[in-house]
C-alpha positions as CSV (number, residue, x, y, z in Angstrom):
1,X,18.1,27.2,-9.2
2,X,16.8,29.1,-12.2
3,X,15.6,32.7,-11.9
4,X,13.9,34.9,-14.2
5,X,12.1,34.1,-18.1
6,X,14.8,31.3,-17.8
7,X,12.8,29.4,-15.0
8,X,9.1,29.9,-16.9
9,X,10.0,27.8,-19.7
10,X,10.9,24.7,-17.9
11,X,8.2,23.1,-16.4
12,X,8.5,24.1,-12.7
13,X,5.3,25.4,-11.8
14,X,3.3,22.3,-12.8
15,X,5.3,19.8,-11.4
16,X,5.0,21.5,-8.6
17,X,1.5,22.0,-8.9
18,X,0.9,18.1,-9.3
19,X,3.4,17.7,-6.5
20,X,1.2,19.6,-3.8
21,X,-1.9,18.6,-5.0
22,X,-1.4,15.0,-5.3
23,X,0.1,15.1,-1.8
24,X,-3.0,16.8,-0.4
25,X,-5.2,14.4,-1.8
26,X,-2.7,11.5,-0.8
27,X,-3.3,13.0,3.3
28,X,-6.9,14.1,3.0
29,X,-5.4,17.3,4.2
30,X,-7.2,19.3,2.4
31,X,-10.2,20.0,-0.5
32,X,-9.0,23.1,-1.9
33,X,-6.2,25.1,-2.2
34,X,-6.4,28.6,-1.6
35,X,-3.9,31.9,-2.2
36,X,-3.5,35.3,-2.7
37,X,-1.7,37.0,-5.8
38,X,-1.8,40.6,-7.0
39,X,-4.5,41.5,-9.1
40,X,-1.9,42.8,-11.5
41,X,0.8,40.0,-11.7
42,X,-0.1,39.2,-15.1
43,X,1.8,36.1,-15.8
44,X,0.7,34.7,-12.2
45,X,-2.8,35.4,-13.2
46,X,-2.2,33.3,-16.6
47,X,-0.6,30.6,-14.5
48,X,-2.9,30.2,-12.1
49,X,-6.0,30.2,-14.3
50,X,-4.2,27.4,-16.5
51,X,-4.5,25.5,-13.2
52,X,-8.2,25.9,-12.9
53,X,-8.0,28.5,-9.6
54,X,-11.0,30.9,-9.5
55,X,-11.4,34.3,-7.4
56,X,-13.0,34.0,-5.0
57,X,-12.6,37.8,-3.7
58,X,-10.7,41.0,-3.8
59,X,-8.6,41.8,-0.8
60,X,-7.5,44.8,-0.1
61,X,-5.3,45.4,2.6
62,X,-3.6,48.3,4.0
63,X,0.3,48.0,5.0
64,X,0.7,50.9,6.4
65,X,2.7,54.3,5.3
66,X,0.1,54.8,2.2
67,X,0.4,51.8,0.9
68,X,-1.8,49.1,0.1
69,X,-1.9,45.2,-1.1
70,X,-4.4,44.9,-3.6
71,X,-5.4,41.0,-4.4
72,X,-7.2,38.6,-5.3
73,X,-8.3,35.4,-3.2
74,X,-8.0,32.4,-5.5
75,X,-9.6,29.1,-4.9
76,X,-8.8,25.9,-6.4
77,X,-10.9,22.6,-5.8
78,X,-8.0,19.9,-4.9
79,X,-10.4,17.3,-6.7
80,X,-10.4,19.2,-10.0
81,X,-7.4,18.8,-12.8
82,X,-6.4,15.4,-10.8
Protein backbone atom coordinates (compact mmCIF):
# COMPACT_ATOMS: atom_id res chain seq x y z
CA UNK A 1 0.00 0.00 0.00
CA UNK A 2 1.14 3.45 -1.04
CA UNK A 3 0.56 6.48 1.09
CA UNK A 4 1.09 10.03 0.47
CA UNK A 5 2.06 12.15 -3.13
CA UNK A 6 3.52 8.55 -3.79
CA UNK A 7 -0.04 7.02 -4.14
CA UNK A 8 -1.56 10.16 -6.37
CA UNK A 9 0.60 9.46 -9.20
CA UNK A 10 -0.29 5.92 -9.89
CA UNK A 11 -3.56 5.58 -11.08
CA UNK A 12 -5.51 4.42 -7.99
CA UNK A 13 -8.29 6.61 -7.83
CA UNK A 14 -9.65 5.88 -11.26
CA UNK A 15 -9.43 2.42 -11.37
CA UNK A 16 -11.23 2.52 -8.59
CA UNK A 17 -13.54 4.84 -9.80
CA UNK A 18 -14.32 2.52 -12.94
CA UNK A 19 -14.31 -0.37 -10.48
CA UNK A 20 -17.36 0.94 -8.35
CA UNK A 21 -19.16 2.39 -11.00
CA UNK A 22 -19.10 -0.28 -13.48
CA UNK A 23 -20.14 -2.62 -10.59
CA UNK A 24 -23.18 -0.45 -9.86
CA UNK A 25 -24.27 -0.36 -13.12
CA UNK A 26 -23.49 -4.22 -13.60
CA UNK A 27 -26.32 -4.68 -10.21
CA UNK A 28 -28.63 -1.89 -11.09
CA UNK A 29 -27.83 -0.89 -7.55
CA UNK A 30 -27.74 2.27 -8.07
CA UNK A 31 -28.10 5.68 -10.50
CA UNK A 32 -25.80 7.96 -8.85
CA UNK A 33 -23.26 8.04 -6.52
CA UNK A 34 -23.19 10.36 -3.84
CA UNK A 35 -20.44 11.68 -0.99
CA UNK A 36 -19.37 14.20 1.16
CA UNK A 37 -15.77 15.85 1.05
CA UNK A 38 -14.53 19.00 2.77
CA UNK A 39 -15.13 22.07 0.99
CA UNK A 40 -11.36 22.75 1.44
CA UNK A 41 -9.66 19.33 0.48
CA UNK A 42 -8.30 20.83 -2.53
CA UNK A 43 -6.88 17.92 -4.37
CA UNK A 44 -10.22 15.87 -3.48
CA UNK A 45 -12.07 18.63 -5.02
CA UNK A 46 -9.84 18.37 -8.33
CA UNK A 47 -10.31 14.67 -8.27
CA UNK A 48 -13.68 14.50 -7.92
CA UNK A 49 -14.59 17.11 -10.49
CA UNK A 50 -12.20 15.18 -13.03
CA UNK A 51 -14.83 12.42 -12.46
CA UNK A 52 -17.74 14.53 -13.39
CA UNK A 53 -19.34 14.77 -9.51
CA UNK A 54 -21.33 18.04 -8.94
CA UNK A 55 -22.44 19.73 -5.54
CA UNK A 56 -25.29 19.22 -4.85
CA UNK A 57 -25.25 21.15 -1.33
CA UNK A 58 -23.23 22.56 1.52
CA UNK A 59 -23.43 20.61 4.74
CA UNK A 60 -22.63 21.87 7.64
CA UNK A 61 -22.65 19.91 10.60
CA UNK A 62 -21.74 20.48 14.09
CA UNK A 63 -19.49 17.79 16.06
CA UNK A 64 -19.63 18.99 19.08
CA UNK A 65 -16.92 20.84 21.45
CA UNK A 66 -16.86 24.01 18.89
CA UNK A 67 -16.26 22.35 16.14
CA UNK A 68 -17.76 21.88 12.96
CA UNK A 69 -17.73 19.68 9.50
CA UNK A 70 -18.01 21.89 6.75
CA UNK A 71 -18.87 19.96 3.26
CA UNK A 72 -20.00 19.59 0.36
CA UNK A 73 -22.61 16.96 -0.98
CA UNK A 74 -21.34 15.72 -4.32
CA UNK A 75 -23.41 13.92 -6.83
CA UNK A 76 -22.36 11.95 -9.62
CA UNK A 77 -24.85 10.39 -12.31
CA UNK A 78 -23.64 6.48 -12.52
CA UNK A 79 -24.66 6.71 -16.35
CA UNK A 80 -22.33 9.60 -16.99
CA UNK A 81 -18.29 8.95 -17.85
CA UNK A 82 -19.32 5.17 -18.55
Amino acid sequence: MFAGEDARELGAGGTTYDRATAFARSQGAASRVVLTVNKNHELALRAYNRFCFRVRELIVTDIDGGFVMDDFLMELSVDQGA
